[in-house]
C-alpha positions as CSV (number, residue, x, y, z in Angstrom):
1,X,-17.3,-35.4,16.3
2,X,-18.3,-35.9,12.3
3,X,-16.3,-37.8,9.9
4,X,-16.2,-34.7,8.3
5,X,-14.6,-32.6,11.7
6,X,-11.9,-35.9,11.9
7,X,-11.1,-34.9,8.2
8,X,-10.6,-31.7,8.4
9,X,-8.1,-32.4,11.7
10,X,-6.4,-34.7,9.3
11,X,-5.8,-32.4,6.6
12,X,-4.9,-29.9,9.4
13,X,-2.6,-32.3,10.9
14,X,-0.8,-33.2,7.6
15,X,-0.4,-29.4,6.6
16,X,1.3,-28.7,10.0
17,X,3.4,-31.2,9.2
18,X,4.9,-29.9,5.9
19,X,5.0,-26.3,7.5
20,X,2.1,-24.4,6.2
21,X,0.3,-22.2,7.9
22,X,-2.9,-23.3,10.0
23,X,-3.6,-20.6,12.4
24,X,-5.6,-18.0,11.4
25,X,-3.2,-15.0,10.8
26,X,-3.2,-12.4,13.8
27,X,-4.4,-9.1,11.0
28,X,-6.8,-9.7,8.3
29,X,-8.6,-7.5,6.2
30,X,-12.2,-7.9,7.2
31,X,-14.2,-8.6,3.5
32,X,-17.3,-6.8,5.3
33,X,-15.5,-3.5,5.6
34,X,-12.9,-3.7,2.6
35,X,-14.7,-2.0,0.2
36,X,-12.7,-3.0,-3.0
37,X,-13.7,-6.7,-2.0
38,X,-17.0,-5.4,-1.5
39,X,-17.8,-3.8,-5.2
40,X,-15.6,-6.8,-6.7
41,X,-18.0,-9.6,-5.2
42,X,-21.1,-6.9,-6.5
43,X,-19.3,-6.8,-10.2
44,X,-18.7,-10.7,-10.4
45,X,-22.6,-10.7,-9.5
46,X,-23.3,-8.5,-11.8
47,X,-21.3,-9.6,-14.5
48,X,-21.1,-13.5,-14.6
49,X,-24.9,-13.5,-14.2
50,X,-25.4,-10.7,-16.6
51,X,-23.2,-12.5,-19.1
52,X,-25.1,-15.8,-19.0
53,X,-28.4,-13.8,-19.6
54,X,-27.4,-11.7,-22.4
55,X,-25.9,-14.4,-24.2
56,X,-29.0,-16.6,-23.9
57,X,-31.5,-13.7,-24.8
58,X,-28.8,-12.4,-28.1
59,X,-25.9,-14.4,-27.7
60,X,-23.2,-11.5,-26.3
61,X,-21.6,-11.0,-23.4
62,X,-21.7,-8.6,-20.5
63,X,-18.8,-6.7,-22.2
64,X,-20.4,-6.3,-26.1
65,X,-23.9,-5.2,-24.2
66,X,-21.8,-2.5,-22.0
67,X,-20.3,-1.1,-25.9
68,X,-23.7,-1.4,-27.3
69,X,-25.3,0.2,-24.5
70,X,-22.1,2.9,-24.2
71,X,-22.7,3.6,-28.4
72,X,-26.3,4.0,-28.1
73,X,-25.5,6.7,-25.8
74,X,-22.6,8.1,-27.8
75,X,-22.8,7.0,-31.5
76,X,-19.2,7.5,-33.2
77,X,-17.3,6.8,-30.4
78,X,-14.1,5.3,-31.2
79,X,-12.7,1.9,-29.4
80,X,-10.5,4.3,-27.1
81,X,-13.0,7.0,-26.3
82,X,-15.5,3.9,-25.2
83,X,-12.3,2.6,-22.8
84,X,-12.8,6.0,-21.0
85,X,-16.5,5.9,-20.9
86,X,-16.9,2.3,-19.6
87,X,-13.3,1.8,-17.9
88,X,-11.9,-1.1,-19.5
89,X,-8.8,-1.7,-21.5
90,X,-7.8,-1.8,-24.9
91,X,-7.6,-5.5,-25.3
92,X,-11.0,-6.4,-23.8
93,X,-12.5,-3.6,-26.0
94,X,-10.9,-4.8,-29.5
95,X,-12.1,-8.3,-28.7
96,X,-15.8,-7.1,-28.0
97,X,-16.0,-4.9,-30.6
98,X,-14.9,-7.6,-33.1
99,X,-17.9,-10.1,-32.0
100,X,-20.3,-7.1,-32.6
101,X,-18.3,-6.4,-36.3
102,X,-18.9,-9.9,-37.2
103,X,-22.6,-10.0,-35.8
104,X,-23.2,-6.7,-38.0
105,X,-24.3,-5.4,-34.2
106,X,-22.2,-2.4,-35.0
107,X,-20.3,-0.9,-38.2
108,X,-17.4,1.1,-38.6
109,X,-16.4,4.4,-40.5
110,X,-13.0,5.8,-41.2
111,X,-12.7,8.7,-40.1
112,X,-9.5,11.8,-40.1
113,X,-6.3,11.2,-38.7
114,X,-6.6,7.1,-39.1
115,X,-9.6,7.0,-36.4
116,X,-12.4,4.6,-36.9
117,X,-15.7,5.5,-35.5
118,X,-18.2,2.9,-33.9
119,X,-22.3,2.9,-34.7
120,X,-25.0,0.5,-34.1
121,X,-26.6,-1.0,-36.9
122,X,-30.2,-1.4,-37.2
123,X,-30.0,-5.0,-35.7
124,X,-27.8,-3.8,-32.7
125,X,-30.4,-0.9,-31.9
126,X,-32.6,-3.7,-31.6
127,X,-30.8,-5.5,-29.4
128,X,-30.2,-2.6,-27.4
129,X,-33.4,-2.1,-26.8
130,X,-34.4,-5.4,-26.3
131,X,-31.6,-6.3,-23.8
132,X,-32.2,-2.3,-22.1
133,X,-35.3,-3.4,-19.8
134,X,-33.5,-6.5,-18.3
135,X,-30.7,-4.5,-17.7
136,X,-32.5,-1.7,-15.9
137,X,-34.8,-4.9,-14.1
138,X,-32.2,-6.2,-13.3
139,X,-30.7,-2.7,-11.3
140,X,-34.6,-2.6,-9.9
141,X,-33.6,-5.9,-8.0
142,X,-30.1,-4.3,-7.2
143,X,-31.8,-1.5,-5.5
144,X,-34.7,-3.1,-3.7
145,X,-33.3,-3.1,-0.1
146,X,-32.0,0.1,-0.8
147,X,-34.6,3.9,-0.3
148,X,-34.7,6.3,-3.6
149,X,-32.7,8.7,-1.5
150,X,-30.2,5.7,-0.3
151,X,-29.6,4.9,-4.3
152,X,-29.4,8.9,-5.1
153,X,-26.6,9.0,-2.3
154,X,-25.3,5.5,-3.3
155,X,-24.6,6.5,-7.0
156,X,-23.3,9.7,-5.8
157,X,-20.5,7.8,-3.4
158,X,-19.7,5.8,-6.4
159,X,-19.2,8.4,-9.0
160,X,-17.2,10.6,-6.6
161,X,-15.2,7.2,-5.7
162,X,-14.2,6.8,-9.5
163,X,-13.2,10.5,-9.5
164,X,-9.8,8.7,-7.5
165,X,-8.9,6.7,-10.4
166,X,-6.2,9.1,-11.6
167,X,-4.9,8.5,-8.1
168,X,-5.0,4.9,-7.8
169,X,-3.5,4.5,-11.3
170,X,-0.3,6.6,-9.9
171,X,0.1,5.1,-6.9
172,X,-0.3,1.3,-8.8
173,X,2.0,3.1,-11.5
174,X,4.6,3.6,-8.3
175,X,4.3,0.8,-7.2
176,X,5.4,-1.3,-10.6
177,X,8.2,1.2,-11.0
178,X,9.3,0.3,-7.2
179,X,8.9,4.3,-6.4
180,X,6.3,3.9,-3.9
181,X,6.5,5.0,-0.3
182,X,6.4,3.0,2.4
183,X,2.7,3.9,3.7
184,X,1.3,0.7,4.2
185,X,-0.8,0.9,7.2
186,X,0.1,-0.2,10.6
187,X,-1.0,-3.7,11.5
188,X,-4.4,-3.7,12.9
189,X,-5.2,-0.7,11.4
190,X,-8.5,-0.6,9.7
191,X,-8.1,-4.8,10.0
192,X,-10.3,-7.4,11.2
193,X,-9.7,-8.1,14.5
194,X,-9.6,-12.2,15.6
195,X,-12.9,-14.1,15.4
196,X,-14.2,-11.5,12.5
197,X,-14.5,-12.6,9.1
198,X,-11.7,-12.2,6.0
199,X,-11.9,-11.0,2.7
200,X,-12.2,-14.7,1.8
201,X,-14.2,-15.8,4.8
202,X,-17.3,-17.0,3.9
């Protein structure tokens, strides 16, 4: 047995002793066949690493690309209509689009009603297209183990799965207003069964 392997019986030892738990509890959900655990670990991929590239190549974030990107596609859009389009909130979009006011990335026009609309400058249509080609790269290298008929059916699953965000915002809506019904699963069900891996495992 490794120093290490006596450690670790230590440290299990001493947390026995104050009453935490140290056996594995008897249902899990398996992190290999939970899909929200699943896309999270894929968008913390995605978005720490895209962060730290984006910012080195023009000094924004994942979140200031995703509005250039989203205005590019739809110039004028307002701060709310590009929460719809990229599916973030309200707080995260007023702080991005406040780095890309004060980098003249994008400018803003007062439109009816008190509405402000949201366009790219010349220098953030630059950046646009100078950050597009790492972004689609760096899909490329998402997809590689993946057939063009595999991504076809892949982005299809995923654009039919975020047709069920009404739902999930009602039933997380229930939940906070303590209306929810009791339909938890039973245990085991659609769990990891003992000596499989958790959502933390690994």
């Amino acid at each position: 047995m490794t120093d290490e392997r006596r450690a670790t019986g230590d440290v299990m030892a001493r947390a026995a002793q104050r009453g935490f738990v140290t056996a594995r509890l008897p249902h899990t959900i398996d992190r290999d066949d939970y899909t929200p655990a699943l896309l999270a670990l894929l968008s913390n991929v995605l978005v720490w690493g895209g962060s730290r590239v984006f910012h080195h190549v023009h000094g924004i974030g994942t979140n200031e690309w995703r509005i250039v990107s989203a205005l590019g596609n739809h110039p004028g859009a307002t701060s709310g209509e590009l929460c719809v389009i990229l599916g973030i909130n309200k707080s995260i979009a007023s702080r991005s689009v406040n780095v890309l006011l004060d980098r003249d990335l994008i400018a803003q026009l007062d439109g009816p009603r008190g509405s402000r609309h949201l366009y790219l400058t010349p220098a953030g249509a630059r950046v646009h297209d100078d950050v597009m080609p790492i972004a689609l790269r760096r899909q490329e290298i998402l997809h590689q183990s993946l057939t063009a008929d595999e991504v076809v059916q892949l982005n299809g699953m995923l654009v039919r799965m975020l047709d069920s965000a009404d739902a999930m915002q009602r039933y997380e809506n229930e939940i906070l207003a303590g209306d929810a019904p009791d339909d938890r699963p039973a245990a085991g069900a659609k769990m990891s069964r003992s000596g499989s891996k958790s959502v933390s495992g690994r």
